[in-house]
N, C-alpha and C positions, 0 to 999 in steps of 0.2 A: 326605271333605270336610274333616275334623279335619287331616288331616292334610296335602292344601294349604294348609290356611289357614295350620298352621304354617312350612312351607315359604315360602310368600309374603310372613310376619310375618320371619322369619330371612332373608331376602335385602332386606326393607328396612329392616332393622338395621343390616345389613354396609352397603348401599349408605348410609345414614346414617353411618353410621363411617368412609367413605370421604370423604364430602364434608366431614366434621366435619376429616379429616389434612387435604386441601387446603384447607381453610379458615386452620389451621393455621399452613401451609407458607407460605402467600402473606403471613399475617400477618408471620413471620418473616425471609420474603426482603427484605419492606419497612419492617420495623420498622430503625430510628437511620440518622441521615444517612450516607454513604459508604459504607453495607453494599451488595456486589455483588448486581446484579440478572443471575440468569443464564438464559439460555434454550437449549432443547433444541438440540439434533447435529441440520441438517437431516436427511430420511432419501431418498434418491432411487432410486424405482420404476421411473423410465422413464429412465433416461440417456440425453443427445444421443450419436450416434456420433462420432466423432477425424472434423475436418474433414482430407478430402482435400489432402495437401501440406505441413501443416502437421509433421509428425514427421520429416520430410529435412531431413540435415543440409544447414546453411548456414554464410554467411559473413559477418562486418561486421568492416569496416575491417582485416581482414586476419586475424579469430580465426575460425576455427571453431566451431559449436555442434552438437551431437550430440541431439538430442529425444528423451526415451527415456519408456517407463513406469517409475514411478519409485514404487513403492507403501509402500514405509518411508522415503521423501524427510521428512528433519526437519532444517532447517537453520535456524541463528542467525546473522543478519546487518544489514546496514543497507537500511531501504526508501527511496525516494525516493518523491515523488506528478507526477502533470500533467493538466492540465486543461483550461481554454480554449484554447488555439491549439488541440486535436486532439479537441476538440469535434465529434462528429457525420463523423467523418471512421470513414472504415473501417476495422474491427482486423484481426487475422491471421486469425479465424476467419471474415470479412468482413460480422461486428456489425458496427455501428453503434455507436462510442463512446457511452458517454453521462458526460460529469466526475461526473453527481449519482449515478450507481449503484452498485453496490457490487462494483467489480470490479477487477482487480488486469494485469497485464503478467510475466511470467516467460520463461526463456530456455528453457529444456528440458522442461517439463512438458507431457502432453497438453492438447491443447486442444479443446474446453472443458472444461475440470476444476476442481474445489473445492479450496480448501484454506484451513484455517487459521489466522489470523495473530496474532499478541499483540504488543500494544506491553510490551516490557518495563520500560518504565519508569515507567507505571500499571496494569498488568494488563488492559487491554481489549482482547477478545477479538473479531474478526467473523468468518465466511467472506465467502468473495469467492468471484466466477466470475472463473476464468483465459480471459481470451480473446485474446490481444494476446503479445509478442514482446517483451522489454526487462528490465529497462534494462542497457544495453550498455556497463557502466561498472562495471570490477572487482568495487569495496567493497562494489556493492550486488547483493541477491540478487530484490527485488520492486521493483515497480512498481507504485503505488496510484492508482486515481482518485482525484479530488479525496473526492468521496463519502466511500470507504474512509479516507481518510487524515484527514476532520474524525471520523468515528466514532470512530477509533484515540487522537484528537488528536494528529496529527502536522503539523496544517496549517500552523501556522503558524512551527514549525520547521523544517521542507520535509524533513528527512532524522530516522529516528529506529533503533533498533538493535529488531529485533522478531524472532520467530520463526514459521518457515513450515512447515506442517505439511500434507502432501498428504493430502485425503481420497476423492480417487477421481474417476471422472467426472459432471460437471454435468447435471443436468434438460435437458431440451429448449428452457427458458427462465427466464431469472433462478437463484435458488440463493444469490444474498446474502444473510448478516442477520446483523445484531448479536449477538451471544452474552453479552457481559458488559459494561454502558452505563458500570457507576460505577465507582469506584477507592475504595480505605480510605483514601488520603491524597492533598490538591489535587495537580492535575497538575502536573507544572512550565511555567513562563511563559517560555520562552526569547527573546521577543521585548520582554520587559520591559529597561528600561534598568539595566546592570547596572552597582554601584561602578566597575570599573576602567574605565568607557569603552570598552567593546567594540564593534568596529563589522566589517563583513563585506564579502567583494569575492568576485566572481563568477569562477571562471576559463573562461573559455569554450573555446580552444583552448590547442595548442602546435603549436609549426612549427618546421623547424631550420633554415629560410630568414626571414631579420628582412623582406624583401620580402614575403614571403605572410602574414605574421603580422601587419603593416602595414594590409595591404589589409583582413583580416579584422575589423583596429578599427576602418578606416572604415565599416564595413558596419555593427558594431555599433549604432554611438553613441557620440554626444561624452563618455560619462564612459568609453569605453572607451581601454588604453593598453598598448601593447606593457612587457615585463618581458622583461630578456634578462637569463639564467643565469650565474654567477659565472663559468664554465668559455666563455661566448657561444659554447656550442654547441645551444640550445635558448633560442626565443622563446616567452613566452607571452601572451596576449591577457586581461587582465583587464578587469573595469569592475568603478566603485562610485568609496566606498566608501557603503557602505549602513549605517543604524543602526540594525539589528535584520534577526535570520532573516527576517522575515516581507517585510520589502522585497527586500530579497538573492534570496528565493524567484522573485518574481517576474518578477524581473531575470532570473535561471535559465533560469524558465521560457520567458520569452523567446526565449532563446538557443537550447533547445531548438526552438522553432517554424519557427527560424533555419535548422533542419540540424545545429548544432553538440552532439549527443547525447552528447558525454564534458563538457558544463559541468556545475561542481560548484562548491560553497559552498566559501570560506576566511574563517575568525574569523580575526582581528587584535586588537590591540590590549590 
């Protein structure tokens, strides 16, 4: 009997001593403003399988993509986000978008799969579920929901330089979260009005015909307007101008909703 009771006494010591470090620990992660708040590596049990079709190579506007497994995939690049117009519309894995969730668009990676991402220009960390195809546009390597890209704060800049980091395949549902909410230092305000007068213009297409390049600013919008190339071998279609990322965004996004999935932001000024 002595010597349960000692046994029973010595394991709620330790588990005292255990809850006394978490005690601790949380004090610490939360103790002075800007200290990172960070949260565990999901861990996934039950993986969805590779949707049917989705890993054959394809085509857009004349590139090739190659879908591969891709399990030391670590790339540094520039993300883009979209949102409203492709709201509730069907992804490649044939989800159901949602702008508010925490999910991302990538060219080659399986799908559905997790991966990684940091904004590196505050340190914040989420995963995302890969479910969706894009964006089809050189510079960038992801494609963020809106969701993903206010967590990251990349919203209201619309494009930011982050790092993707493949973690393997996704749950059978969701697999988003936040991993690191705060930064050591304010974010930066890109949408703030900045000394030199900075203002922004949308490019929506280019065409080597000034006729189709024409057509395609009527179609825009009246701030839209053909730009022909010093060489007037290449027309392009801008609009704006806009004064601040965060309307430019929009504008973008727009264009997107349009068909026109190579629009991209231009600072001026």
């Amino acid at each position: 009997m002595f010597r349960r009771f000692s046994s029973l006494t010595a394991a709620l010591r330790g588990l005292g001593l255990l809850i006394a470090a978490a005690s601790l620990a949380a004090c610490a992660g939360g103790a002075g403003a800007g200290r990172p708040t960070v949260a565990a590596m999901p861990v996934v049990t039950d993986p969805a399988p590779i949707v049917s079709g989705t890993m054959r190579p394809y085509q857009i506007r004349g590139r090739w993509y190659r879908p591969e497994e891709q399990p030391s995939y670590d790339e540094t690049g520039l993300a883009s986000w979209y949102g409203d117009p492709f709201h509730g519309r069907p992804t490649a894995t044939g989800e159901r978008f949602d702008m508010n969730a925490l999910t991302a668009a990538h060219k080659t990676l399986p799908l559905p799969g997790l991966v990684e991402v940091t904004n590196l220009a505050n340190g914040r960390r989420v995963v995302l579920r890969v479910n969706d195809r894009g964006p089809f546009v050189d510079a960038r390597i992801i494609d963020l929901s809106r969701g993903a890209a206010e967590a990251l704060d990349l919203l209201s800049r619309g494009v930011g330089e982050v790092r993707v980091r493949y973690l393997g395949r996704a749950p059978r549902l969701g697999g988003g979260q936040r991993l690191q909410t705060a930064e050591a230092t304010a974010p930066p305000r890109p949408n703030a009005p900045t000394a030199s007068g900075q203002t922004f213009w949308v490019e929506v297409a280019e065409y080597p015909d000034p006729g189709a390049a024409r057509a395609t600013a009527s179609r825009v919008g009246a701030r839209a307007q053909v730009q022909a190339a010093t060489t007037g071998t290449k027309f392009r279609v801008i609009t704006g101008p806009w004064p601040d990322a965060a309307a430019a965004e929009q504008a973008r996004q727009a264009s997107l909703a349009l068909g026109f999935g190579s629009a991209r932001l231009i600072p001026s000024g």
